[in-house]
C-alpha positions, 0 to 999 in steps of 0.5 A: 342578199337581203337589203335593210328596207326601212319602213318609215313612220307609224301607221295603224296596228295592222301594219305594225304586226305585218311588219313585225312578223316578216321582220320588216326594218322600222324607222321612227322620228324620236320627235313626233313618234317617240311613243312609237319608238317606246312601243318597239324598243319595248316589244322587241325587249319582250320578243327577241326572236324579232328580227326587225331592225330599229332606226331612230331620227332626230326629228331635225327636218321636222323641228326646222319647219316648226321654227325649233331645233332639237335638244341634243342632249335629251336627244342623246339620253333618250338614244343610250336609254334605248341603245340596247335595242337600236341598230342605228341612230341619225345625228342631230343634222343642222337644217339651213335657214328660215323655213319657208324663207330663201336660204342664204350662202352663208346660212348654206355654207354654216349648216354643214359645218354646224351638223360636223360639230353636232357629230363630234358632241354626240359622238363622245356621249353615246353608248355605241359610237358605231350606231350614230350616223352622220349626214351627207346632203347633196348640195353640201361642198364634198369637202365634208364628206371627205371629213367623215370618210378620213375620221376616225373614232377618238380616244374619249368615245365611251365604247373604247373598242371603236377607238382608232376605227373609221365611221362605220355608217354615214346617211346620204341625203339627196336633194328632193327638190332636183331631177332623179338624173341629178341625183344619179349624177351626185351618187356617181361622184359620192361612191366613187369618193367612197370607193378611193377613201380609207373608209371604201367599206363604210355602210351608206343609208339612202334617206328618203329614196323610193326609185328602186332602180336607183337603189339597185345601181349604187351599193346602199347599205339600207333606204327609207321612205313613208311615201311606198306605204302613205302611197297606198291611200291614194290608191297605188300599189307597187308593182316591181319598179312601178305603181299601179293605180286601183282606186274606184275614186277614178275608174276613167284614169288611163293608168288605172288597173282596169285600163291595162293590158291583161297582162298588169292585171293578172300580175297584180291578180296574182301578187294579191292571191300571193299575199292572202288578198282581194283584189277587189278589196284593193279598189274599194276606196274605204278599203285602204289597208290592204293596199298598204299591206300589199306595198309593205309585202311586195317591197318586203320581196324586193328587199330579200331578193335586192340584186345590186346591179351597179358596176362599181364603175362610177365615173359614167352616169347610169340614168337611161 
C-alpha cells in the first residue's frame, strides 16, 4: 500500500528532479511559491508520465503572520487555471486573532465558523468540488467536523456528477504547540467520529505530521511535512521512525552517528550505498544536499511500503 507522502515547500533543482523521477507527491503554498507551482503544473503538462501528486495551500497561515488575509477569488481562479493538473487544494481556512497576540474566546470560536463559510463560497466556484479540502484543526468544538462529515455537495457546484455526494477529502490539523500524546488522544475521538459518520470513507490528510508512528496507528489519506527535508541541513537523516545526527559541526553530540553502536552505523552505511551515496559526504557539513536526497529516499521507501498498523478500534489511546 503506497501512502500519499507530500513533500512540502520548494528547495533546489536536485531535490525537485529526485522527486520528480521516483513520483514523489508535492506540496506548494500558492502564496510564497507560486512560481514553484507555475513550474509543476507546467512540467507535468509536458511530462505526462510523471506521476507525482500536486497539493496546492492557500497560504493562509503564511498571510496571518504577515497581518494579511488571502484573497479568495484570486485564489479560486489561480486553482480552476491549474485544476487539470492538481489532486488537491486546501481551502482558504480563517486563522484566529492577531499574530503574536493572545487569542480571544471569541476570536476562537468565530474562526471555524468563518473557515465553513470560506468552504461553502469556494465550494460552488471551482471547477472540481472534490479537489477542495476543507480543514479540522484540533482545538475547534467537533460540532464542525460533524458539519463537513454530514455535508453533501450542492446542486449549484459546477461539477454536477458530485451533486448529492458527500466531501470526498477533509485535512485534519493538530495542534503543534501540545504533546504527541495530545494529538493521539484527539485522532482517537476524529476517526472514531469518522468511522460512525455518513461519511466513514472520506480521505484524510494530516497537515504538518512527520511521527511516522503516528501516521502508521490512524487510517490518513496522505501527510505533509517541510520539517524531514529542512531536517537535513541541520545534520539529521531519517532513519526508520528516528533521526541520526551526522554533522561535523558537533562530533562529541552523544547521538552522533560516530557515537553509536555499530549497529546504526552500518545501517545508515547501508542505506547510503542503497541510494547511490557517501557516507562521508553525509557528514561534510557544506555537503547538505546528499542529506536531504537521502531523507527524500528513505521517506520515499517508507511511504511505498506504508503498512497501516492501527485497529479501527479507536475509543483507547495508542500512545506508548
Amino acid at each position: 500500500m503506497k501512502f500519499n507522502l507530500y513533500a512540502a515547500g520548494s528547495f533546489n533543482k536536485e531535490s525537485t528532479d529526485l522527486k520528480r523521477e521516483l513520483g514523489y507527491d508535492q506540496l506548494l503554498s500558492q502564496l510564497n511559491e507560486r512560481k514553484a507551482c507555475i513550474e509543476w503544473v507546467e512540467y507535468k503538462r509536458a511530462h505526462p508520465e510523471c506521476k507525482s501528486k500536486l497539493f496546492i495551500d492557500s497560504g493562509a497561515y503564511t498571510a496571518h503572520t504577515k497581518g494579511k488575509e488571502v484573497d479568495v477569488d484570486e485564489y479560486i481562479e489561480f486553482m480552476n487555471s491549474v485544476d487539470d493538473q492538481v489532486t488537491v487544494f486546501a481551502q482558504v481556512d480563517k486563522i484566529p486573532g492577531e499574530w503574536g497576540k493572545p487569542k480571544t474566546p471569541e476570536q476562537l470560536a468565530q474562526a471555524p465558523i468563518d473557515s465553513w463559510n470560506n468552504y461553502l463560497y469556494m465550494v460552488k466556484k471551482v471547477k472540481s468540488p472534490k479537489k477542495l479540502l476543507p480543514i479540522f484543526h484540533q482545538g475547534e468544538d467537533f460540532k464542525y467536523l460533524k458539519q463537513m462529515l454530514d455535508y453533501v455537495y450542492p446542486e449549484d457546484v459546477l461539477d454536477k456528477s458530485c451533486v448529492g455526494q458527500h466531501i470526498d477529502y477533509i485535512g485534519i490539523s493538530c495542534n503543534k504547540e501540545v504533546s504527541s500524546s495530545d494529538w493521539v488522544d484527539w485522532f482517537n475521538i476524529v476517526f472514531k467520529m469518522i468511522k460512525e459518520s455518513p461519511n466513514p470513507n472520506v480521505k484524510t490528510h494530516a497537515f504538518g505530521m512527520t511521527s511516522l508512528r503516528i501516521l502508521e496507528q490512524f487510517p490518513f489519506t496522505s501527510a505533509d511535512s517541510t520539517s524531514w527535508v529542512r531536517t537535513a541541513s541541520f545534520g539529521n537523516l531519517q532513519v526508520g521512525y528516528t533521526t541520526v545526527y551526522v554533522s561535523n559541526r558537533n562530533l562529541n553530540d552523544p547521538q552522533h552517528i560516530n557515537n553509536l553502536s555499530p549497529a546504526v552505523k552500518k545501517t545508515v552505511a547501508d542505506m547510503c550505498t542503497k541510494y547511490g551515496l557517501n557516507l562521508d559526504e553525509m557528514i561534510a557539513d557544506d555537503k547538505p544536499y546528499p542529506r536531504a536526497i537521502f531523507n527524500l529516499r528513505s521517506l520515499h521507501d517508507w511511504a511505498t511500503n506504508y503498512e497501516y498498523k492501527g485497529t479501527d478500534e479507536f475509543e483507547e489511546s495508542l500512545w506508548d
